[in-house]
mmCIF file of the N, C-alpha and C atoms, coordinates in Angstrom:
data_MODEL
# 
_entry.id   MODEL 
# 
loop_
_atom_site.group_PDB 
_atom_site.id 
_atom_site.type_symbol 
_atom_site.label_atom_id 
_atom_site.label_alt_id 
_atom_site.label_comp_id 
_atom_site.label_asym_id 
_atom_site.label_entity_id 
_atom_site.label_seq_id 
_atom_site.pdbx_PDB_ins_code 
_atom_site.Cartn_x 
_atom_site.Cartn_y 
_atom_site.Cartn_z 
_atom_site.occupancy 
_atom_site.B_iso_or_equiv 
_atom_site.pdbx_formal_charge 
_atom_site.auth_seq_id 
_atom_site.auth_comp_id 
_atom_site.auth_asym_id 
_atom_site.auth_atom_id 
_atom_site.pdbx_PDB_model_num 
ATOM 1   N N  . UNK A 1 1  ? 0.848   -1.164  0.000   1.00 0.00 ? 1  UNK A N  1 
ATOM 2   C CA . UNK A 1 1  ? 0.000   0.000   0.000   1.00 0.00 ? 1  UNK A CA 1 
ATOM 3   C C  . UNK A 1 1  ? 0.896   1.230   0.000   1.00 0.00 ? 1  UNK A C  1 
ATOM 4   N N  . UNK A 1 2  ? 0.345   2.163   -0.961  1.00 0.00 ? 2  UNK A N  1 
ATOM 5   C CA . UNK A 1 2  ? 1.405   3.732   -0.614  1.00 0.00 ? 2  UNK A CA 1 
ATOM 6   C C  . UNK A 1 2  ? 0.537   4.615   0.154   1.00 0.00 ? 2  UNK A C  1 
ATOM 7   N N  . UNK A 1 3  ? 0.915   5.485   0.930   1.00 0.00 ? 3  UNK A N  1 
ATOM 8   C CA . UNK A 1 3  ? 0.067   6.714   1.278   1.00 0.00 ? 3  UNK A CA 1 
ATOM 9   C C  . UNK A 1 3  ? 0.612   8.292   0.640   1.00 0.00 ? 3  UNK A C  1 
ATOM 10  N N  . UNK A 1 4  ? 0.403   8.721   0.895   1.00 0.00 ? 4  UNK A N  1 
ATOM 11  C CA . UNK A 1 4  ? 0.772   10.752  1.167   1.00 0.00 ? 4  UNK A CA 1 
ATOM 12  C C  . UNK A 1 4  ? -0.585  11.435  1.371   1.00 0.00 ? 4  UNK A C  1 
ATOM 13  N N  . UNK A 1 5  ? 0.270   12.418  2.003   1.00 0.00 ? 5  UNK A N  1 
ATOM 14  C CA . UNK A 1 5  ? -0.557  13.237  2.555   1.00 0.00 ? 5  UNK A CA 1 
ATOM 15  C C  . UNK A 1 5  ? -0.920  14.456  1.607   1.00 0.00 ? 5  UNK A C  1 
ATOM 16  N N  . UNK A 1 6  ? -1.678  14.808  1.632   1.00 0.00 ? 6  UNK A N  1 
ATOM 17  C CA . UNK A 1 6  ? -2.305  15.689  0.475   1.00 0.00 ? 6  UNK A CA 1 
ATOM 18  C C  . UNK A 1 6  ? -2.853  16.651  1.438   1.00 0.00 ? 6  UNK A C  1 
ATOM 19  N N  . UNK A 1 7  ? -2.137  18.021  2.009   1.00 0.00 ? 7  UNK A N  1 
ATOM 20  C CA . UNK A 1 7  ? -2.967  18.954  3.125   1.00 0.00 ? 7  UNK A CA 1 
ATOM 21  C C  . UNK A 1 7  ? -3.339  18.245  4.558   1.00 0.00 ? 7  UNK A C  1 
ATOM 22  N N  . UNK A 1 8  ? -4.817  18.261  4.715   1.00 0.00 ? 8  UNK A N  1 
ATOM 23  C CA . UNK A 1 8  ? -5.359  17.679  6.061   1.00 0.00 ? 8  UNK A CA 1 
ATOM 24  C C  . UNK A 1 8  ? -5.420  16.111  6.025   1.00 0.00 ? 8  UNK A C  1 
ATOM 25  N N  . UNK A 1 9  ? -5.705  15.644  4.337   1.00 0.00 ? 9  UNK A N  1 
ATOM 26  C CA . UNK A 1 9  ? -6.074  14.466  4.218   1.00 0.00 ? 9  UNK A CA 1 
ATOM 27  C C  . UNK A 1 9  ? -4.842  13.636  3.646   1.00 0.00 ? 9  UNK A C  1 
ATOM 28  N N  . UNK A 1 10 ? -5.181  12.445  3.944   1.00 0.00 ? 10 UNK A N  1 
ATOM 29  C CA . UNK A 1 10 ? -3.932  11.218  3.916   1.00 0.00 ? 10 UNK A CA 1 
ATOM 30  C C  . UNK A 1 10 ? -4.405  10.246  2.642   1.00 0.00 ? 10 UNK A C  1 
ATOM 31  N N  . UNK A 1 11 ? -4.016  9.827   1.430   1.00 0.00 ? 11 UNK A N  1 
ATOM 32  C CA . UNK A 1 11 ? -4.633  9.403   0.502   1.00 0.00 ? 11 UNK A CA 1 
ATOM 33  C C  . UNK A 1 11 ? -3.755  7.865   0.225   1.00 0.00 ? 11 UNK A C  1 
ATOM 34  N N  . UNK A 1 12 ? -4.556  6.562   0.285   1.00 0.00 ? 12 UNK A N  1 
ATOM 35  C CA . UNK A 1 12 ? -4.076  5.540   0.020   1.00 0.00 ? 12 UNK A CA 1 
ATOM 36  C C  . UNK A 1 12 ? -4.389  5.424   -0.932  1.00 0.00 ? 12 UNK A C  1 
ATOM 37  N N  . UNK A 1 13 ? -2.984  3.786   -1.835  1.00 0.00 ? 13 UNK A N  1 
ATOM 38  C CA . UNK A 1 13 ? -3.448  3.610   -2.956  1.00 0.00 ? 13 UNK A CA 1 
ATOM 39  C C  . UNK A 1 13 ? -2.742  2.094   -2.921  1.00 0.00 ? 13 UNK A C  1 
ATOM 40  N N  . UNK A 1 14 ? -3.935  1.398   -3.100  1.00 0.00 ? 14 UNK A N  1 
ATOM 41  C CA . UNK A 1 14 ? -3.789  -0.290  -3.240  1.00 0.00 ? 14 UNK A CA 1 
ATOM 42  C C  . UNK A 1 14 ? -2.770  -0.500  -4.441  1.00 0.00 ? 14 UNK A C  1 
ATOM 43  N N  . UNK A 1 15 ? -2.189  -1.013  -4.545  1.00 0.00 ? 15 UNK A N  1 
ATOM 44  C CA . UNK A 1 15 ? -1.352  -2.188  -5.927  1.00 0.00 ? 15 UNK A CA 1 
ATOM 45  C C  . UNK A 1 15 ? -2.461  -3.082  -6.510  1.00 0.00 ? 15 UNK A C  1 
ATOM 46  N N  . UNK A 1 16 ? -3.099  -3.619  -7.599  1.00 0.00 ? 16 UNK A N  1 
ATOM 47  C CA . UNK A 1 16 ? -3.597  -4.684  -8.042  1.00 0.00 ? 16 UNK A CA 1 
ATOM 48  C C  . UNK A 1 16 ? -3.481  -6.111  -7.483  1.00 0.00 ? 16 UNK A C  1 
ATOM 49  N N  . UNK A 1 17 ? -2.362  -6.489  -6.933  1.00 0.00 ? 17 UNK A N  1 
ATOM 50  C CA . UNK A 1 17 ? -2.475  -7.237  -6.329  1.00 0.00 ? 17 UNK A CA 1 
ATOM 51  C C  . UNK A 1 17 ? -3.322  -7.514  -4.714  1.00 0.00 ? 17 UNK A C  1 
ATOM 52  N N  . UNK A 1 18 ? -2.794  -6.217  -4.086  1.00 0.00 ? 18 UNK A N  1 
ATOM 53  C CA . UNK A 1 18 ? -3.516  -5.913  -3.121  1.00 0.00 ? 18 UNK A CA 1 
ATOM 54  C C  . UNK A 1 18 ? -4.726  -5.901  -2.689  1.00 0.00 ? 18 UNK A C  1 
ATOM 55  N N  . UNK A 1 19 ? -5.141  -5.095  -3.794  1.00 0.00 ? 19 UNK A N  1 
ATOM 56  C CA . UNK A 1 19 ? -6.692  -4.928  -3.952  1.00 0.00 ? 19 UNK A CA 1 
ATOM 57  C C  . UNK A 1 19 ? -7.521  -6.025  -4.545  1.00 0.00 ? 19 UNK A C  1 
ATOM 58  N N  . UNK A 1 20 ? -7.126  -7.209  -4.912  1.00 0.00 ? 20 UNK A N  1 
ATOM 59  C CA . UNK A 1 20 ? -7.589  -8.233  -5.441  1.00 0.00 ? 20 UNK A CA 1 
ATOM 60  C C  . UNK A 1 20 ? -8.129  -9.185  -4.327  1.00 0.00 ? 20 UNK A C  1 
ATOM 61  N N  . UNK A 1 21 ? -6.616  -9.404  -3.257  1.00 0.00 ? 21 UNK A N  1 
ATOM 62  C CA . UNK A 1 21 ? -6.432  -9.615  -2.058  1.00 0.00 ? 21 UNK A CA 1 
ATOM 63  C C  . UNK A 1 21 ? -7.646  -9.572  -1.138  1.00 0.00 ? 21 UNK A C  1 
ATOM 64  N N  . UNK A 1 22 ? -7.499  -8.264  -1.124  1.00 0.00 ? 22 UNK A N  1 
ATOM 65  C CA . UNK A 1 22 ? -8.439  -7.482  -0.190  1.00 0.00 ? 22 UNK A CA 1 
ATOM 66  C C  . UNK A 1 22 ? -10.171 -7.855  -0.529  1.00 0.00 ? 22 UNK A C  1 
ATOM 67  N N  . UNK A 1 23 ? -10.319 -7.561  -2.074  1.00 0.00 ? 23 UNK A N  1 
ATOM 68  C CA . UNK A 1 23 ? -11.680 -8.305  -2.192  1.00 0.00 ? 23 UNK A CA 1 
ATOM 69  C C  . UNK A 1 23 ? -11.939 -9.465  -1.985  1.00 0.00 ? 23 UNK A C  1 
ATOM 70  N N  . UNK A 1 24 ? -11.014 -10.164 -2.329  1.00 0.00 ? 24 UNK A N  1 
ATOM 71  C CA . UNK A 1 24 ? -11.575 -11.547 -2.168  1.00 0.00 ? 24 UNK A CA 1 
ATOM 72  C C  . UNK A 1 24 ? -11.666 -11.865 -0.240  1.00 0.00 ? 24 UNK A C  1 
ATOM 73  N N  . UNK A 1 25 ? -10.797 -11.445 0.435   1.00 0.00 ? 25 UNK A N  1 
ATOM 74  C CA . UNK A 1 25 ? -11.421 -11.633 1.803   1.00 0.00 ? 25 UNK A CA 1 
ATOM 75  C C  . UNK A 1 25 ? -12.284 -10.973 2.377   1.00 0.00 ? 25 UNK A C  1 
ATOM 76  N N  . UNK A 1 26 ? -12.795 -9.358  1.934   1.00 0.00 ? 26 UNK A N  1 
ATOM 77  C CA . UNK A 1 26 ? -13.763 -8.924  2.213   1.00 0.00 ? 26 UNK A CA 1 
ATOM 78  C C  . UNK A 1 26 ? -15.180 -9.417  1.481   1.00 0.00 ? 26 UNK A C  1 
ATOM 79  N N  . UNK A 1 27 ? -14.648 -9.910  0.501   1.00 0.00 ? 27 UNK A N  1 
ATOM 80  C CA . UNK A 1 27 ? -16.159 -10.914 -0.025  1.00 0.00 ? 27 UNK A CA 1 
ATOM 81  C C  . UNK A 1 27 ? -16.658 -12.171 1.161   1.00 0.00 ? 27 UNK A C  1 
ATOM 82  N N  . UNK A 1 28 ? -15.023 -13.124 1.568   1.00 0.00 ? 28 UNK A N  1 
ATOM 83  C CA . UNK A 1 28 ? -15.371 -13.710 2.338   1.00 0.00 ? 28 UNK A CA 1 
ATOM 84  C C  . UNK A 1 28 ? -16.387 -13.481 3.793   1.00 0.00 ? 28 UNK A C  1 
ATOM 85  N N  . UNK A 1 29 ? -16.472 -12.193 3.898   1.00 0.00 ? 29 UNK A N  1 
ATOM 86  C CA . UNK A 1 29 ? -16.878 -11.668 5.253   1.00 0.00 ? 29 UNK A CA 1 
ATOM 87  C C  . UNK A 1 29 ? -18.295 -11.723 5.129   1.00 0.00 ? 29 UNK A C  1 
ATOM 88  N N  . UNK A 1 30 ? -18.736 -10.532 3.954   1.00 0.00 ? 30 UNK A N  1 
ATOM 89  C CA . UNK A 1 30 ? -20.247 -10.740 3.976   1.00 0.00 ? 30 UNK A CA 1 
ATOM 90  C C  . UNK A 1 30 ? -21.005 -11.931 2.946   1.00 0.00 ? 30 UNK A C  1 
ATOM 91  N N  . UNK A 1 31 ? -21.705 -12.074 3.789   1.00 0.00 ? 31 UNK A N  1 
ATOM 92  C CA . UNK A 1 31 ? -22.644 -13.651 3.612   1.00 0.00 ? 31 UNK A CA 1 
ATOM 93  C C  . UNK A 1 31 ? -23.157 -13.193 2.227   1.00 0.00 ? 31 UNK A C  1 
ATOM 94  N N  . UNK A 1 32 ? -23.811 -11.818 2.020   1.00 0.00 ? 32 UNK A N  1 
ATOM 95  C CA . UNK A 1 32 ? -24.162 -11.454 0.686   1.00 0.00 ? 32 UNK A CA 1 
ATOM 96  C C  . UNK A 1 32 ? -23.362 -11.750 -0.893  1.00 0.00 ? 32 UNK A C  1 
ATOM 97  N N  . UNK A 1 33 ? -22.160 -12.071 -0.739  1.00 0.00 ? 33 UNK A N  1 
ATOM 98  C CA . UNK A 1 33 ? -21.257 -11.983 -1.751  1.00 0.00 ? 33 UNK A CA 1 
ATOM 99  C C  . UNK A 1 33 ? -21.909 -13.087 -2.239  1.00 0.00 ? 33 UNK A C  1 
ATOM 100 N N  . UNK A 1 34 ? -22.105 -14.250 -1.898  1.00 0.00 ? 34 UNK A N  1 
ATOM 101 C CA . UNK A 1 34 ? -22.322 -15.194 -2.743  1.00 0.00 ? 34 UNK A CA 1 
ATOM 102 C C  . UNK A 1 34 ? -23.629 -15.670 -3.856  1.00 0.00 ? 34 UNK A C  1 
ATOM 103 N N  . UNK A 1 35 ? -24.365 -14.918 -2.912  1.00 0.00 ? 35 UNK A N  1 
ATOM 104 C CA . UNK A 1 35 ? -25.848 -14.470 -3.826  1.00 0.00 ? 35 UNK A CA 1 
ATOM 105 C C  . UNK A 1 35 ? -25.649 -13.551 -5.143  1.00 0.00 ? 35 UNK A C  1 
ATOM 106 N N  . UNK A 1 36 ? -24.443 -12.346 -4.743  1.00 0.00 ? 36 UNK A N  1 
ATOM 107 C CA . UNK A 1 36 ? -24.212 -11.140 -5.696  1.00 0.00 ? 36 UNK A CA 1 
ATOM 108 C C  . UNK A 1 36 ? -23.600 -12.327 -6.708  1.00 0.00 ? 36 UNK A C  1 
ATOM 109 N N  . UNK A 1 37 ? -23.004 -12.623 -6.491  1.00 0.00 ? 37 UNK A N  1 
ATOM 110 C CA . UNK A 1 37 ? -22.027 -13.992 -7.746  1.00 0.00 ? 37 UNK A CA 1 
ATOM 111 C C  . UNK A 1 37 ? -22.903 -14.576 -8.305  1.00 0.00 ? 37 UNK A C  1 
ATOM 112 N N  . UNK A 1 38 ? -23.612 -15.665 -7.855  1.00 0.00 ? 38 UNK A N  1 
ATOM 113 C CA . UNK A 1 38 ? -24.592 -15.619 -8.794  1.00 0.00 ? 38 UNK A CA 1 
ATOM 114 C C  . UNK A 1 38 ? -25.576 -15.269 -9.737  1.00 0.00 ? 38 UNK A C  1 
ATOM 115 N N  . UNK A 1 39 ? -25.900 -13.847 -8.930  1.00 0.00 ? 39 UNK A N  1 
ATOM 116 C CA . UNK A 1 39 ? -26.688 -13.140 -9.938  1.00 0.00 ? 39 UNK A CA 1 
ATOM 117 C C  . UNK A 1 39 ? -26.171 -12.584 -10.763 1.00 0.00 ? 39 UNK A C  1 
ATOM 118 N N  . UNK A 1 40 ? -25.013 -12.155 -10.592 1.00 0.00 ? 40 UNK A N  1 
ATOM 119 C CA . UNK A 1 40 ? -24.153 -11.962 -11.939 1.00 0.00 ? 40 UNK A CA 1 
ATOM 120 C C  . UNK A 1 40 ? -23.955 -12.563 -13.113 1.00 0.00 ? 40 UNK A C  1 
ATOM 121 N N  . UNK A 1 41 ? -23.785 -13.821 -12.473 1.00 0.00 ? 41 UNK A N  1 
ATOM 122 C CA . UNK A 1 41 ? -23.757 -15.049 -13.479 1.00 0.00 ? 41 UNK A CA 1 
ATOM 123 C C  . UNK A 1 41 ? -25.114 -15.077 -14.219 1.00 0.00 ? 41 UNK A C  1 
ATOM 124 N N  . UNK A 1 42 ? -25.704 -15.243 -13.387 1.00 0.00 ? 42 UNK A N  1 
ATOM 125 C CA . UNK A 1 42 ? -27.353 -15.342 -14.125 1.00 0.00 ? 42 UNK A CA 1 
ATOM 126 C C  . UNK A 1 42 ? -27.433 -14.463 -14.894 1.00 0.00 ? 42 UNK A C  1 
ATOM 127 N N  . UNK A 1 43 ? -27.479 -12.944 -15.053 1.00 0.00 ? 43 UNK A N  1 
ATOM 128 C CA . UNK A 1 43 ? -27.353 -11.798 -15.545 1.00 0.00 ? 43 UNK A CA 1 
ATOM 129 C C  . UNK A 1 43 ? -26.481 -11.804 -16.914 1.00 0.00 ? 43 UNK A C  1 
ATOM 130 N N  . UNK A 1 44 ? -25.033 -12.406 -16.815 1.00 0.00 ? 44 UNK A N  1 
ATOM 131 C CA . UNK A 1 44 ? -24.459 -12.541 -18.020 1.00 0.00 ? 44 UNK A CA 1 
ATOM 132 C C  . UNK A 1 44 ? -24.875 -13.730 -19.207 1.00 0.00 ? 44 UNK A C  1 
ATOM 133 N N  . UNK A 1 45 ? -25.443 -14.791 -18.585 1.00 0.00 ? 45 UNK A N  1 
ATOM 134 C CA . UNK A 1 45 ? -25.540 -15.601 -19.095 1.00 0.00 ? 45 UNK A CA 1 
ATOM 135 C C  . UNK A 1 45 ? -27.064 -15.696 -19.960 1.00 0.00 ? 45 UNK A C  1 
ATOM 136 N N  . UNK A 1 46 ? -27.666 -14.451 -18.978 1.00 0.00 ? 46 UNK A N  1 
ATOM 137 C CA . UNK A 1 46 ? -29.407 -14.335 -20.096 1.00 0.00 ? 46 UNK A CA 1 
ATOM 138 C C  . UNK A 1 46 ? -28.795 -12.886 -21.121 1.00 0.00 ? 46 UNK A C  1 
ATOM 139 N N  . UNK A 1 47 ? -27.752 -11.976 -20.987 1.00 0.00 ? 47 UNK A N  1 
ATOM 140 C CA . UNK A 1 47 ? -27.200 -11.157 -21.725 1.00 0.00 ? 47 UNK A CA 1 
ATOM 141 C C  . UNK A 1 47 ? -26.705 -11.850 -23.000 1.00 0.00 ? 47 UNK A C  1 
ATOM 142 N N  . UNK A 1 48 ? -25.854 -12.666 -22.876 1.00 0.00 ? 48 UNK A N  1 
ATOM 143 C CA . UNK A 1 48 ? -25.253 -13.891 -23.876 1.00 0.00 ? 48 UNK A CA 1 
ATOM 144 C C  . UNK A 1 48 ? -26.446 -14.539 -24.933 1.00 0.00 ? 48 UNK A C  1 
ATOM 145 N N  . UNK A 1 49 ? -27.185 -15.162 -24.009 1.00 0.00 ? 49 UNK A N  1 
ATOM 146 C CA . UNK A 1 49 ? -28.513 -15.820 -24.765 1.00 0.00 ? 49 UNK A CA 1 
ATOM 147 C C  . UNK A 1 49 ? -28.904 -14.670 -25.647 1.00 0.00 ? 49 UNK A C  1 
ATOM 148 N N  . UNK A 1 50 ? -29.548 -13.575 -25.334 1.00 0.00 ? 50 UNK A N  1 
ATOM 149 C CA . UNK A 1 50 ? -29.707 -12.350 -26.002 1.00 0.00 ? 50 UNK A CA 1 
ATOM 150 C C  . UNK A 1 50 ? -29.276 -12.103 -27.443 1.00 0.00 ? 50 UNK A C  1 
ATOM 151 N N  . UNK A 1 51 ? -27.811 -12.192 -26.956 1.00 0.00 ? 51 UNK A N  1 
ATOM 152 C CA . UNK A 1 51 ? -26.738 -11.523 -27.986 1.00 0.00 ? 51 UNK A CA 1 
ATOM 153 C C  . UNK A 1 51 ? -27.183 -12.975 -29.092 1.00 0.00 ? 51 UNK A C  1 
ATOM 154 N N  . UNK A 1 52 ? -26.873 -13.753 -29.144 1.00 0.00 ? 52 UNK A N  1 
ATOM 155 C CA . UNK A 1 52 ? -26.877 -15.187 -29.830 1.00 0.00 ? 52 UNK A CA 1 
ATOM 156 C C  . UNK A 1 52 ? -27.862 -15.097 -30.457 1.00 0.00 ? 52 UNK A C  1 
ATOM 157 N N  . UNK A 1 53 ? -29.079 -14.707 -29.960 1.00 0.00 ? 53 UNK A N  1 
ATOM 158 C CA . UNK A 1 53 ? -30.994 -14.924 -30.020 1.00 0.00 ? 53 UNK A CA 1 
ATOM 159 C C  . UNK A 1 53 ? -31.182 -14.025 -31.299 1.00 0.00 ? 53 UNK A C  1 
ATOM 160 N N  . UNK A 1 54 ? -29.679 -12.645 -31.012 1.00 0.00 ? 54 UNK A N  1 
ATOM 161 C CA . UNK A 1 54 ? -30.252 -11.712 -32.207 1.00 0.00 ? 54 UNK A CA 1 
ATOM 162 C C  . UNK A 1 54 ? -29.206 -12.393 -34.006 1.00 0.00 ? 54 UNK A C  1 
ATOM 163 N N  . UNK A 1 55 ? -28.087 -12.957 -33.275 1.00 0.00 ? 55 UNK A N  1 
ATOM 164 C CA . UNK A 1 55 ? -27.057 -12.840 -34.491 1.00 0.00 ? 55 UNK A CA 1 
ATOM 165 C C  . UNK A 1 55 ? -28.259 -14.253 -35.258 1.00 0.00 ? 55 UNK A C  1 
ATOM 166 N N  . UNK A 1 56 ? -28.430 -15.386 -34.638 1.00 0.00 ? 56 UNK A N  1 
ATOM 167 C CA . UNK A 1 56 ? -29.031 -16.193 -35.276 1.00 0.00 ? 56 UNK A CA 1 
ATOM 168 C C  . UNK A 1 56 ? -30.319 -15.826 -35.974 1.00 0.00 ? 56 UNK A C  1 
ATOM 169 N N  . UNK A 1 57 ? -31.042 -14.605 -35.411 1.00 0.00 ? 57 UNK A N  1 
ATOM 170 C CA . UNK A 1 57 ? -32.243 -14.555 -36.466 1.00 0.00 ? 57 UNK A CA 1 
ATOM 171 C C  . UNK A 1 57 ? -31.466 -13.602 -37.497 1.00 0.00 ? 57 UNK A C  1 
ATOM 172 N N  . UNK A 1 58 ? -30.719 -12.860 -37.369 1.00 0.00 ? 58 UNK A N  1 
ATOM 173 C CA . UNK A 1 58 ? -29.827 -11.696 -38.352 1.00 0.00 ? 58 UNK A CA 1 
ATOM 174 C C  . UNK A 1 58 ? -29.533 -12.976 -39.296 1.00 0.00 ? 58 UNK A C  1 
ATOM 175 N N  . UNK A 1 59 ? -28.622 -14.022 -39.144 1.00 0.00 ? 59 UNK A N  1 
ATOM 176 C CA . UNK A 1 59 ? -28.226 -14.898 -39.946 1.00 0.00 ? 59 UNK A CA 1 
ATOM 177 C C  . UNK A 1 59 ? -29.486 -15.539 -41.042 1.00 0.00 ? 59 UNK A C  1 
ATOM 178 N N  . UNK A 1 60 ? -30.258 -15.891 -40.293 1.00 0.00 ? 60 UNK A N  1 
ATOM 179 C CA . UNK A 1 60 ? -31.293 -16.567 -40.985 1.00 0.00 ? 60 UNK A CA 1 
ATOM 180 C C  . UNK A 1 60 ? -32.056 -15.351 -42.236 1.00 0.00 ? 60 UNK A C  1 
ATOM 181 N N  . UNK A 1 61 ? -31.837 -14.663 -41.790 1.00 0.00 ? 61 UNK A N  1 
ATOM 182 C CA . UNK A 1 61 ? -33.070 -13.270 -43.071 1.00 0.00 ? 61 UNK A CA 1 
ATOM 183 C C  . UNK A 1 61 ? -31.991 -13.054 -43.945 1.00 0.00 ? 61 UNK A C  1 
ATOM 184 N N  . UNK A 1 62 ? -30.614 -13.365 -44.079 1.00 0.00 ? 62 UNK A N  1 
ATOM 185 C CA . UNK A 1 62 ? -29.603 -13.413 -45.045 1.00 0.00 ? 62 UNK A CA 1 
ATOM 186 C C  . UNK A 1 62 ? -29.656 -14.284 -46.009 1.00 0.00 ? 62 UNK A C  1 
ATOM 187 N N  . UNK A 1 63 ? -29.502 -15.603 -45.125 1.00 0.00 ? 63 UNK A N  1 
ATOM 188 C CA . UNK A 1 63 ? -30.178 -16.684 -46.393 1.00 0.00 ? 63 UNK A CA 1 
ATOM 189 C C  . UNK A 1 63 ? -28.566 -17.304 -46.756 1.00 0.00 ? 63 UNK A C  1 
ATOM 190 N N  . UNK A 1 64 ? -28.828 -18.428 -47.571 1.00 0.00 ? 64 UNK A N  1 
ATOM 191 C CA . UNK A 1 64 ? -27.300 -18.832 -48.059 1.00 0.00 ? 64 UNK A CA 1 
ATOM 192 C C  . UNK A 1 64 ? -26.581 -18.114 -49.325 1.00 0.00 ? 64 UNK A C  1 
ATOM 193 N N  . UNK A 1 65 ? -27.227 -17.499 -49.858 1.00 0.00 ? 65 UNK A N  1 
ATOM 194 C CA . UNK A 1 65 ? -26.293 -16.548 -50.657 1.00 0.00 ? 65 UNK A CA 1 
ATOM 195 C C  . UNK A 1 65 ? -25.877 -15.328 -50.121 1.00 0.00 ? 65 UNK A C  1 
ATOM 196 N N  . UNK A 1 66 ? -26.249 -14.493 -49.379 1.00 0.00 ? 66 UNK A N  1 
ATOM 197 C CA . UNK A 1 66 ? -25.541 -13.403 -48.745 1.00 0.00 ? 66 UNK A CA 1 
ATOM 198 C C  . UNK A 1 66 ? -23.858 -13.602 -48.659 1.00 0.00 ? 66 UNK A C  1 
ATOM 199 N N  . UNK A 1 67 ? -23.486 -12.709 -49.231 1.00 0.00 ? 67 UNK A N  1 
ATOM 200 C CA . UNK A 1 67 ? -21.867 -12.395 -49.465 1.00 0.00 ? 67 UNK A CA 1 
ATOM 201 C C  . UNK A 1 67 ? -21.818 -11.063 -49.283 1.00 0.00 ? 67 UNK A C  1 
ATOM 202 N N  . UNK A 1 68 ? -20.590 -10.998 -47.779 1.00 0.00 ? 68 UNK A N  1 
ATOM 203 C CA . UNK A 1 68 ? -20.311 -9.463  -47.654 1.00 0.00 ? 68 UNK A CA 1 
ATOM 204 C C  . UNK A 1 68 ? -19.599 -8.526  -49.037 1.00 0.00 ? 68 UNK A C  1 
ATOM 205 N N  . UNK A 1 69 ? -20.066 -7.676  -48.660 1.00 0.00 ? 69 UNK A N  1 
ATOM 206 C CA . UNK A 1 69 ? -19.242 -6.372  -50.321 1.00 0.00 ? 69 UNK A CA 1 
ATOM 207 C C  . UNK A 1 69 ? -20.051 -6.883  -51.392 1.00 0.00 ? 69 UNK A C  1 
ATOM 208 N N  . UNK A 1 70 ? -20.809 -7.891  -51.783 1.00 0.00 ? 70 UNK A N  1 
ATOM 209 C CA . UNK A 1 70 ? -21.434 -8.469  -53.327 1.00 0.00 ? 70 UNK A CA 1 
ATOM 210 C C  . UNK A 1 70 ? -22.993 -8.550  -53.539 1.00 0.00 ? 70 UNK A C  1 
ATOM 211 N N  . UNK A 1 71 ? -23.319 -7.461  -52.332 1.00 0.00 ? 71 UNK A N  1 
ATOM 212 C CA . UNK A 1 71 ? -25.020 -7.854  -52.252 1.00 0.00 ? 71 UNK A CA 1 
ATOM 213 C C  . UNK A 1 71 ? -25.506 -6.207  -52.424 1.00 0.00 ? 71 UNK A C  1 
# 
């Protein structure tokens, strides 16, 4: 960790490693973290479906001759 003082106030600053550190045992602390993880997951994974849901109907209204630059 570095500090300085900046006037009245004292300003820290984690390393990446540190701060990685630090979350992962302050996740350990509150009981909530593990619910937030999942819903994340859940969250990316209906985002994903989404994304997929649109390229596959985009694909299909192209058809098998669609050629980029020749249409």
């Amino acid at each position: 960790m570095e500090d300085r003082k900046q006037g009245k106030n004292s300003l820290y600053r984690l390393k990446d490693r540190e701060l990685i550190a630090l979350l992962h045992t302050a996740g350990e602390e509150v009981p909530e973290a593990g619910d937030d993880a999942k819903a994340l997951r859940l969250v990316l994974e209906k985002r994903r479906d989404k994304v997929r849901g649109y390229f596959d109907e985009l694909a299909g209204k192209f058809g098998r001759n669609y050629v980029p630059g020749r249409s």
